[in-house]
Phi, psi and omega in degrees: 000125177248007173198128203201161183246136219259146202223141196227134189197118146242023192289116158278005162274335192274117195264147185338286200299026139266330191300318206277323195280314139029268183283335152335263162326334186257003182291306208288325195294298204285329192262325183057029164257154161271133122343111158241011189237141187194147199246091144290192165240128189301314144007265161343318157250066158027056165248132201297163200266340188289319176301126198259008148290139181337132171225121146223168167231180169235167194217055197067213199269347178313101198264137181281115177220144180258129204218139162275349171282354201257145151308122165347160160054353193245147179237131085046000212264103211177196201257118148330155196233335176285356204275000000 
């Protein structure tokens, strides 16, 4: 992804997939695009910041993928770019 819009939720009631549908809905509202791509800090799926394997999951069509570059609490989010 080489463009993507960067989206900050620090709600502690609230879980990653909602937090991702979130930033979704407001990518898609602002862009008039779906989103499929969304960037986390590994933290976030309790994943160690050291670990250098690929970790990803989905979030609805949304594929989760973890960067130690993304800050806590903050996502990442935009269009593949490969598809």
């Amino acid at each position: 992804m080489n463009i993507g819009m960067l989206w900050f939720d620090n709600d502690p009631k609230a879980e990653i997939n909602s937090k991702i549908e979130r930033a979704a809905t407001y990518y898609k509202d602002k862009y008039g695009k779906k989103p499929n791509l969304c960037f986390i800090h590994p933290t976030m799926m309790n994943v160690e910041s050291s670990d250098t394997t690929d970790t990803a999951t989905k979030s609805g069509d949304i594929l989760v993928r973890t960067s130690p570059s993304v800050l806590p609490n903050h996502f990442w989010i935009g269009i593949n770019g490969s598809k």
